[in-house]
C-alpha positions as a printed NumPy array, in Angstrom:
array([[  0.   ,   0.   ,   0.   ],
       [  1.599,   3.429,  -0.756],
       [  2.278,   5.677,   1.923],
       [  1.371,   8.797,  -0.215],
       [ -2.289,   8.11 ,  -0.593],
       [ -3.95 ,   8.963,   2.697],
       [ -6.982,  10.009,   1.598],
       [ -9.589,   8.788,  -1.282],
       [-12.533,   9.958,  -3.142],
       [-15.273,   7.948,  -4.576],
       [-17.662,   8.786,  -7.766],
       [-19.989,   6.009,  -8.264],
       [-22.584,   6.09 , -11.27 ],
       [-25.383,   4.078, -12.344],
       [-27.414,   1.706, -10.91 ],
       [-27.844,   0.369,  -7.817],
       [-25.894,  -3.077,  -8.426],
       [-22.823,  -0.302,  -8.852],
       [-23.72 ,   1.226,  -5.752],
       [-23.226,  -2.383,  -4.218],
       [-19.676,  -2.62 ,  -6.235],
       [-18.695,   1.158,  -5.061],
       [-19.344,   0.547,  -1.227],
       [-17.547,  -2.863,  -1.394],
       [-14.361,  -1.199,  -2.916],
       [-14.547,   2.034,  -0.152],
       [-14.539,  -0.693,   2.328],
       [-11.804,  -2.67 ,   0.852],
       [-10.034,   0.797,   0.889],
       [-10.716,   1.77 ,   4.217],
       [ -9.93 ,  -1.661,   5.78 ],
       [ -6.33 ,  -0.2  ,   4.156],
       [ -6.342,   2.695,   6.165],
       [ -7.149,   5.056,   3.795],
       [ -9.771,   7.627,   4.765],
       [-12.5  ,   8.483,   2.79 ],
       [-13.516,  11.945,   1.852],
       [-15.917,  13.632,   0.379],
       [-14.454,  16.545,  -0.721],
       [-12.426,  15.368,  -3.797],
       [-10.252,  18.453,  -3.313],
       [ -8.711,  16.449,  -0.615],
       [ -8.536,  13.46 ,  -1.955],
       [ -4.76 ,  12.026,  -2.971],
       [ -6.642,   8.98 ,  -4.864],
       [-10.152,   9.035,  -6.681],
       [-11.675,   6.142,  -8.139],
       [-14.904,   7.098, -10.719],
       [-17.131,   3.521, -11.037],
       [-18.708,   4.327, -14.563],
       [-21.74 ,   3.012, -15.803],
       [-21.794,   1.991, -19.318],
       [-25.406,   0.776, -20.202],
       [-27.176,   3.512, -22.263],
       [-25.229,   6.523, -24.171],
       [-26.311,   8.965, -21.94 ],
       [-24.727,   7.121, -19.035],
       [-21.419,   6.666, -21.475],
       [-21.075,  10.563, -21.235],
       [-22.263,  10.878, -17.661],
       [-19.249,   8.438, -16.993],
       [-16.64 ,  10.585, -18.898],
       [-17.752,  14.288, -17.723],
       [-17.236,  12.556, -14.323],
       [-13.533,  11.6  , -15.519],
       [-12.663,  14.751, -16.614],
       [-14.031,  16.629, -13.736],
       [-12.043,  14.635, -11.404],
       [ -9.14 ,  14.792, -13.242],
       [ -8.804,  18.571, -13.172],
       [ -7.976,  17.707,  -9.424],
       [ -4.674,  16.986, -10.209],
       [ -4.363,  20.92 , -11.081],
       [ -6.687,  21.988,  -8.778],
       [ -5.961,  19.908,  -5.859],
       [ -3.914,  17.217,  -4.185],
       [ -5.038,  14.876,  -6.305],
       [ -2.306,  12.23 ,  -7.452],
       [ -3.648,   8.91 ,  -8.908],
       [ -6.815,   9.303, -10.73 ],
       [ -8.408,   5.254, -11.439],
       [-11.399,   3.914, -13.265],
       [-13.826,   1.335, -13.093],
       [-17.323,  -0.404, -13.416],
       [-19.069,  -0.99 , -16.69 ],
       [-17.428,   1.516, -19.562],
       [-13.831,   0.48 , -18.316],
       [-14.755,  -3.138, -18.724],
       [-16.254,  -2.413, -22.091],
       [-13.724,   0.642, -23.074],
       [-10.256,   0.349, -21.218],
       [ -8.098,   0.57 , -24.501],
       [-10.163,   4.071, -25.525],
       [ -9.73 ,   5.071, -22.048],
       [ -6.108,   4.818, -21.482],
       [ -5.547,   6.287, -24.622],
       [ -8.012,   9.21 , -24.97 ],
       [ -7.378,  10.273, -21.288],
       [ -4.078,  10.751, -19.966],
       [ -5.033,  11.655, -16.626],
       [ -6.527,   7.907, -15.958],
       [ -3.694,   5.826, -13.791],
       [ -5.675,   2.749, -13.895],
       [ -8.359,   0.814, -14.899],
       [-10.369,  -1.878, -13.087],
       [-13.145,  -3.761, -14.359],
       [-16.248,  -5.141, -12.848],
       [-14.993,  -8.648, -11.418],
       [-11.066,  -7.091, -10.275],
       [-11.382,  -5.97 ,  -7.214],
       [ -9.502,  -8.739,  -5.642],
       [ -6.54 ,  -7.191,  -7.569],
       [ -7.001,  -3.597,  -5.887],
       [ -3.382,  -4.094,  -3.854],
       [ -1.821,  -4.832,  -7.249],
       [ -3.307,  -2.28 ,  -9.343],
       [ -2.018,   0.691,  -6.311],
       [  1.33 ,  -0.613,  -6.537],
       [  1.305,  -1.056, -10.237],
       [  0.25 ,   2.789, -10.557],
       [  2.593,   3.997,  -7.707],
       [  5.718,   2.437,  -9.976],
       [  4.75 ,   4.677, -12.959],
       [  2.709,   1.819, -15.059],
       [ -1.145,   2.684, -15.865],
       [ -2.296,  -0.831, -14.788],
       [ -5.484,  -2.401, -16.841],
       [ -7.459,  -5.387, -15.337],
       [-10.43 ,  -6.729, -17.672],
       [-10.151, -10.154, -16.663],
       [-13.489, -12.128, -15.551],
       [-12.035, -12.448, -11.861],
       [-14.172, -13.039,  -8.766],
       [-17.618, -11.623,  -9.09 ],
       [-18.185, -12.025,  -5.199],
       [-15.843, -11.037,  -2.972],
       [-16.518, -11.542,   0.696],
       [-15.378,  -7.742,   1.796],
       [-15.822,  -4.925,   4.414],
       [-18.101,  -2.756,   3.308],
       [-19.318,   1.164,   3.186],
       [-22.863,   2.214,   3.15 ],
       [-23.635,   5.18 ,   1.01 ],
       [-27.002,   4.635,   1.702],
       [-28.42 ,   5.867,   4.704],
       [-28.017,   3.863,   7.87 ],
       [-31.184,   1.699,   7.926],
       [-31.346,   1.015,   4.597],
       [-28.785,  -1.041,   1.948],
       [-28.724,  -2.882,  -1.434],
       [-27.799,  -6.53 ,  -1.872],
       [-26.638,  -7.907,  -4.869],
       [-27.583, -11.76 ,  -5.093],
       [-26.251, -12.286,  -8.451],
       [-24.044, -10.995, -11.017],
       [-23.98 , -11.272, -14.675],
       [-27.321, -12.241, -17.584],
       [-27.788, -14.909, -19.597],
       [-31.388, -13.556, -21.194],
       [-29.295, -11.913, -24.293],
       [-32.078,  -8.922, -25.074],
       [-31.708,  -7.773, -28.186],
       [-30.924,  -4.559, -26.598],
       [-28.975,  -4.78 , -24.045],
       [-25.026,  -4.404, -23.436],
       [-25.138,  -6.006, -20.089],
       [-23.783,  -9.481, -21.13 ],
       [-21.012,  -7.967, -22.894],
       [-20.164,  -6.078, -19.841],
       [-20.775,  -8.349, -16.865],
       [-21.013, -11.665, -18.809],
       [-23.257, -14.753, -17.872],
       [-25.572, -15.217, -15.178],
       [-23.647, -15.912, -11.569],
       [-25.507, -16.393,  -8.346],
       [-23.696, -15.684,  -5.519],
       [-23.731, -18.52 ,  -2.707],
       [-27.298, -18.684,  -0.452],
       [-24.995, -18.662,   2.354],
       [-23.292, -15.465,   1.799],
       [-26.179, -13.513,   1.261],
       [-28.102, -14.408,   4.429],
       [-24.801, -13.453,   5.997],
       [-24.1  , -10.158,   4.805],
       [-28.095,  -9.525,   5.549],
       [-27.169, -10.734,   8.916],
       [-24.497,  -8.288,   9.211],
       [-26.483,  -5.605,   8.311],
       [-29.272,  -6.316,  10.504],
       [-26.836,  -6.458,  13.428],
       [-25.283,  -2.589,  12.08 ],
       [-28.491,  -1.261,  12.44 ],
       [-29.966,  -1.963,   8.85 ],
       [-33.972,  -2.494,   8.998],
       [-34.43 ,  -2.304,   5.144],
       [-32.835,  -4.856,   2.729],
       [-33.144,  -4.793,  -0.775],
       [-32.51 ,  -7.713,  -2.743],
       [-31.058,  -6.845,  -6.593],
       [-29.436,  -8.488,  -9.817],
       [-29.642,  -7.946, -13.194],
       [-32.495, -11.163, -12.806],
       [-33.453, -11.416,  -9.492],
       [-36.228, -13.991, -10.237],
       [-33.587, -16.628, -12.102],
       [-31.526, -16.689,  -8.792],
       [-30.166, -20.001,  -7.714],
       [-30.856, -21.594, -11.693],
       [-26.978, -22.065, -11.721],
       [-26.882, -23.252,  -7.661],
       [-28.034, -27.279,  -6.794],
       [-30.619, -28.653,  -8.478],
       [-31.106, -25.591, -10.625],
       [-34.417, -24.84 ,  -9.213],
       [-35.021, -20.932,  -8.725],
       [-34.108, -20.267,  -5.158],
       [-35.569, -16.676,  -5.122],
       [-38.457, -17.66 ,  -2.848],
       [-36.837, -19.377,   0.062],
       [-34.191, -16.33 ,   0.027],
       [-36.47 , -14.331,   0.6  ],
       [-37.91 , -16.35 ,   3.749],
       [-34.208, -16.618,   5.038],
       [-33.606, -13.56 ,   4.875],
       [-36.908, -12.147,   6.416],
       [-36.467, -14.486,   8.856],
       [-33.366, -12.568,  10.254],
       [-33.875, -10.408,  13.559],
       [-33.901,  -6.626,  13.464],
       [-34.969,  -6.957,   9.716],
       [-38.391,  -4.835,   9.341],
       [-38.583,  -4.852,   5.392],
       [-37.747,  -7.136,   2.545],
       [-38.102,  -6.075,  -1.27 ],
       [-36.898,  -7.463,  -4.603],
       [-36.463,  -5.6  ,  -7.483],
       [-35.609,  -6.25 , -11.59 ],
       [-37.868,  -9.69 , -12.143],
       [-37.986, -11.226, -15.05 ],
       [-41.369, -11.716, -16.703],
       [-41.078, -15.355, -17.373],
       [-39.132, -16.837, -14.152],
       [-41.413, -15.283, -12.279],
       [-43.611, -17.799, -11.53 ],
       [-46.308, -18.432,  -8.954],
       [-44.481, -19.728,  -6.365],
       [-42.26 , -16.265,  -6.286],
       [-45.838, -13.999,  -6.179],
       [-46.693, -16.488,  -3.078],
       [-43.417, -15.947,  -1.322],
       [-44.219, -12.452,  -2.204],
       [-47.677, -12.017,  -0.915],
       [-47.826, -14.489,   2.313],
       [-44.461, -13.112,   3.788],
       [-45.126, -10.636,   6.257],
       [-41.913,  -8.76 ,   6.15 ],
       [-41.26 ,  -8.452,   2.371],
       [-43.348,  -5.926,   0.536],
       [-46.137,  -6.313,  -1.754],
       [-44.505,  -5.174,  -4.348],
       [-43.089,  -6.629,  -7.593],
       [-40.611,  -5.369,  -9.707],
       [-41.048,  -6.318, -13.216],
       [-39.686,  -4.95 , -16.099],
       [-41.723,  -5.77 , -19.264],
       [-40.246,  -3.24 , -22.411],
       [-43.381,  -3.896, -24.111],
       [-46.65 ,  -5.898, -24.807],
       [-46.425,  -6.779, -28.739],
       [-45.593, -10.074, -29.401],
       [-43.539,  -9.316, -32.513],
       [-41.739,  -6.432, -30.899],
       [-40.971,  -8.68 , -28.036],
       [-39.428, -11.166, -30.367],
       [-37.292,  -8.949, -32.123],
       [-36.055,  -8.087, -28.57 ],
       [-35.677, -11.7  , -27.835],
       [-37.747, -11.352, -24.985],
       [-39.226, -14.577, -23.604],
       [-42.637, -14.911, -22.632],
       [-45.903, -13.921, -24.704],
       [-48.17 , -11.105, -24.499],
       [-50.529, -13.606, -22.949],
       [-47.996, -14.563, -20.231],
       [-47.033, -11.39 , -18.968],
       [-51.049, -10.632, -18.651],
       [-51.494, -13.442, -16.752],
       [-48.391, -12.746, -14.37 ],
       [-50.671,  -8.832, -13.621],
       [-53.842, -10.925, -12.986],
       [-51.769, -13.1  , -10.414],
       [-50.222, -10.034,  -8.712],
       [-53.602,  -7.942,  -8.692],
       [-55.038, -11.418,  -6.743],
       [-52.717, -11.211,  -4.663],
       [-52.652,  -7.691,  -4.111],
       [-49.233,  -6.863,  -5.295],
       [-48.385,  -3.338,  -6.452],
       [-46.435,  -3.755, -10.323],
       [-43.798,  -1.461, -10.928],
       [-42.983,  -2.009, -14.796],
       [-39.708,  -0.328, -17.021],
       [-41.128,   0.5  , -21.292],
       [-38.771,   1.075, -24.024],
       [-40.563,   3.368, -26.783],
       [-38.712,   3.312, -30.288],
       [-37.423,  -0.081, -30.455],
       [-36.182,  -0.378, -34.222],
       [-39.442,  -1.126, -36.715],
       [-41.972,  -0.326, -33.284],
       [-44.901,   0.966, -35.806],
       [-47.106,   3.587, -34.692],
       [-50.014,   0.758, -34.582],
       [-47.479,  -1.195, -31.824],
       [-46.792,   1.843, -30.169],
       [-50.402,   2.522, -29.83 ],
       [-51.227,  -1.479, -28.736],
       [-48.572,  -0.427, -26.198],
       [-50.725,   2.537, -25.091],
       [-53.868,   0.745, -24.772],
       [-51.934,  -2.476, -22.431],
       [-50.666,   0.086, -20.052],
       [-54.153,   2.438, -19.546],
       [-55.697,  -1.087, -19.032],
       [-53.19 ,  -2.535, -16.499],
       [-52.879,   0.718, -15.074],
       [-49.477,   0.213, -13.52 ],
       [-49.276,   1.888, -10.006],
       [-45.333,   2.263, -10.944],
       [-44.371,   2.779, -14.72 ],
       [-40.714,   4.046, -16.035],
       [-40.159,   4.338, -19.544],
       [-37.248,   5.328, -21.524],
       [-36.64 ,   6.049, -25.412],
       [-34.317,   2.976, -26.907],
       [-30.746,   3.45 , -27.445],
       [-28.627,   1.516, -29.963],
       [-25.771,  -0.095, -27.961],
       [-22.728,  -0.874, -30.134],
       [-22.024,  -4.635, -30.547],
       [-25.459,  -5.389, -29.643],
       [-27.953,  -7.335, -32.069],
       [-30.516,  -4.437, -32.265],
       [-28.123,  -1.644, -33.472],
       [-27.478,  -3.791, -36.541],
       [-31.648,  -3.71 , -37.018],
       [-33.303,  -1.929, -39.713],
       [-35.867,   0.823, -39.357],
       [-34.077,   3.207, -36.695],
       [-36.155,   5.546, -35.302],
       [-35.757,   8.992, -35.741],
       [-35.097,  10.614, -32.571],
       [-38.067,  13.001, -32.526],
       [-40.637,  10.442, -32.852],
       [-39.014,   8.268, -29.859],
       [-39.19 ,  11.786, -27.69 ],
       [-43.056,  12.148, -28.58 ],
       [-43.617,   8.433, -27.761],
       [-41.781,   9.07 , -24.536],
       [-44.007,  12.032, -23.517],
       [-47.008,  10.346, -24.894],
       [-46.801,   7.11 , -22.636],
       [-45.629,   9.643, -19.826],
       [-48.766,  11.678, -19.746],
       [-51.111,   8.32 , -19.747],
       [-48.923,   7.378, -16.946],
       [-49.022,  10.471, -14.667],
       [-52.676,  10.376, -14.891],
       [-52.915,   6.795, -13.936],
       [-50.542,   7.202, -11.256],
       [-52.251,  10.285,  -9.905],
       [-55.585,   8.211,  -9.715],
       [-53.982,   5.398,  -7.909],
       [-52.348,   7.956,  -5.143],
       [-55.695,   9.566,  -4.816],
       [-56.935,   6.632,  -4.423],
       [-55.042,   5.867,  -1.206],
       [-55.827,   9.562,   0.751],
       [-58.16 ,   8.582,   3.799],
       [-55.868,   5.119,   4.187],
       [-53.409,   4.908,   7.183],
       [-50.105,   2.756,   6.604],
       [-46.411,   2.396,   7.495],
       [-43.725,   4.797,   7.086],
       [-40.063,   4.638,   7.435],
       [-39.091,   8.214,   7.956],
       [-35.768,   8.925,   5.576],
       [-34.99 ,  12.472,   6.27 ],
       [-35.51 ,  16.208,   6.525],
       [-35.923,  18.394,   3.671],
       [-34.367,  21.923,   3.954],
       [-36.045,  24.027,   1.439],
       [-39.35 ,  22.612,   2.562],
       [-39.137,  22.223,   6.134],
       [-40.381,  18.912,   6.154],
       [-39.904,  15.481,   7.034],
       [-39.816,  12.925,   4.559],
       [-40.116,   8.893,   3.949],
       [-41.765,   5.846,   2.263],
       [-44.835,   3.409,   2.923],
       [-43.685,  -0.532,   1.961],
       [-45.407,   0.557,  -1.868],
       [-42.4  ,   2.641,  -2.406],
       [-38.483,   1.423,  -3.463],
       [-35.948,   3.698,  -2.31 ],
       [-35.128,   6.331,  -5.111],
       [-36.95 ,   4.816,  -7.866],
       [-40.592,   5.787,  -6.191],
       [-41.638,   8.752,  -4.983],
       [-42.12 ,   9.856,  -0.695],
       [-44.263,  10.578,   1.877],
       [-44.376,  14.15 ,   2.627],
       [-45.097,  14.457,   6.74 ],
       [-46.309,  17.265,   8.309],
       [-46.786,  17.91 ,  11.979],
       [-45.403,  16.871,  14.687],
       [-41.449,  15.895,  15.004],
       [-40.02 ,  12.301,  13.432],
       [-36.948,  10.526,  13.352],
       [-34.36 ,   9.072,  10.68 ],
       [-34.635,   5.681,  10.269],
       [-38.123,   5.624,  13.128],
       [-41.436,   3.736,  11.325],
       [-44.139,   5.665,  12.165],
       [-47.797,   4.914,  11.542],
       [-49.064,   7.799,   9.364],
       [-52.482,   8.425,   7.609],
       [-52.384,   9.68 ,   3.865],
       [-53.745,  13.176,   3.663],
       [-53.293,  14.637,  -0.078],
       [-51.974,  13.396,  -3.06 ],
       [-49.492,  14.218,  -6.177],
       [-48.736,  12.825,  -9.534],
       [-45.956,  10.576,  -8.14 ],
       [-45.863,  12.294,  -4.271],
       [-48.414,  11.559,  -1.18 ],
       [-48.647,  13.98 ,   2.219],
       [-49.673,  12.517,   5.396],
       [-49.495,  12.797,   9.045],
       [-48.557,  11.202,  12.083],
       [-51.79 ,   8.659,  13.145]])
């Protein structure tokens, strides 16, 4: 370990299975004895994890370089390293088109952290792309707030959408041992953590690769809601045809894990979802929102608009599925061609515009439905953990079960003083588009 970096700076960028990757690496850092600051003025060492899934996040990830970079003019800044997704994907282009980088890490290298600071420290700009250990058992470093974390249960995709650059980043589908993850959940319960959310790029195909090959999702989540001090379970990023009914039941009958299912879909016509290699039928995925609505689970659902050779007759089938399911939760963004993938060699781009007035079509049906659903609930009393204090309001803040942290919207609370990290019983007052207000019960 070099004696000349002290302190260290983290960027991390992305999604929350980065998150996961950024707090393992500040605690494999701080169990070096480096301290971490926030301040990257101060910091002797920064590390930017990049995201590389869409173009947007491409350019995110680089403005983030450069701007730490200018730290070594500005600042004390002396070793300036890379990793996550776009160094995985782009090391050569970022070696070469950025001077300032020392070294580059990919998503599985971690292990190799020691090796890359003394590789740096004797003048070489190490590179590490190798497929190394996805799951390292390491100290670790919230960035989340106290009572709340992440939990990555697998690593890696096997279901190849046409779409997607996540194979070719983070390669086949991994889960990580049953064992681990109950203890790291058991860890966290014992720091003080009372929500636990379980993520992957496939939650719902966890364990397929483990045993018998049977999906293992279900008695996870029964293990780990099982654990003392836990208060809530969720799952996010299901796949539409793992999820099966065994998974909604595990959902639905266990009283710590919320009611809530996380299910990206991209669309509802079957030829679309064919040319996106999607699995499952328009029929299936129906039947999976008539299960959850029996159940009373809440379906939060992702859309891609502009898929190459998405007519304006599929784009409109797409409009009618949605004001009939009436998602409670709907994201939706406009598709972006992802070099080396399958669909950026398709035919019949679409223009940009007409993606951006798809966009802000499906986005107006969706406000409206959402707004009815959170009107729906004013009069109602449920839980809420309370997150935090809002300055320019001057009011306390937090989220029922029905809400994932920073995907969903809050709670507003007024009256009366609450606590960080406190569940309060609160009734629901007003309502928002995507917002509620309530007050202590």
């Amino acid at each position: 370990m070099s004696q000349s970096l002290k302190k260290v700076g983290l960027v991390s960028l992305g999604c929350a299975k980065n998150r996961v990757d950024s707090e393992n690496l500040l605690g494999m850092l701080r169990a070096r004895g480096m301290e971490i600051v926030a301040d990257p003025a101060e910091a002797d060492a920064i590390f930017v994890n990049t995201c590389g899934f869409i173009e947007s996040a491409k350019e995110e990830s680089i403005d983030a370089i450069f701007e730490m970079a200018q730290y070594k003019k500005t600042g004390r800044l002396k070793r300036l390293f890379v990793t996550g997704c776009l160094s995985q994907r782009y090391p050569d282009a970022l070696l070469d088109e950025i001077p300032e980088i020392d070294g580059i890490m990919g998503v599985a290298d971690y292990a190799r952290l020691d090796e890359m600071l003394a590789d740096a420290e004797s003048g070489h700009r190490p590179c590490y792309t190798a497929n190394g250990a996805r799951f390292l058992k390491t100290p670790r470093v919230l960035t989340t707030p106290p009572f709340s974390a992440y939990v990555k249960i697998s690593d890696g995709c096997d279901n190849r959408c046409a779409y997607c650059a996540i194979p070719l980043i983070r390669g086949g589908y991994a889960s990580r041992p049953f064992d681990d993850i109950v203890a790291e959940c058991r860890r966290l319960a014992e720091d003080g953590v009372t929500e636990l959310t379980l993520i992957a790029q496939d939650t719902s195909r966890y364990g397929c690769d483990l045993g018998d090959g049977h999906y293992l999702l279900p008695e996870l989540l029964e293990a780990v809601s099982a654990i003392d001090g836990v208060h809530w379970v969720r799952v996010l990023y299901c796949y539409p045809d793992s999820t099966d009914d065994r998974l909604l039941d595990a959902i639905a009958n266990l009283p710590k894990v919320a009611p809530y299912l996380d299910l990206p879909l991209q669309h509802i016509d079957d030829n679309l979802l064919k040319r996106m290699n999607r699995r499952g039928s328009a029929d299936w995925i129906k039947s999976r929102i008539a299960e959850c609505r029996k159940r009373g689970i809440l379906v939060r659902t992702t859309m891609i608009v502009g898929f190459p050779g998405e007519t304006d007759a599929q784009f409109q089938t797409l409009l009618d599925f949605v004001r009939e399911a009436k998602f409670e939760r709907l994201g939706a963004f406009t598709y972006s061609a992802e070099e080396g993938t399958p669909a950026a060699r398709m035919p019949d781009q679409i223009p940009e515009e007409v993606k951006n007035a798809r966009l802000d079509q499906l986005m107006m049906l969706q406000q409206a439905i959402s707004m009815d659903f959170n009107e729906s609930r004013v009069g109602t009393t449920c839980e809420v953990l309370v997150e935090g204090f809002d300055e320019e309001t001057g009011r306390f803040y937090g989220r029922s079960i029905l809400e994932a942290p920073e995907s969903d919207g809050c709670i507003w609370l007024e009256g009366g003083d609450y606590s960080p990290g406190e569940y309060v019983s609160v009734a629901i007052t007003g309502a928002e588009a995507y917002d509620l207000t309530g007050r202590r019960a």
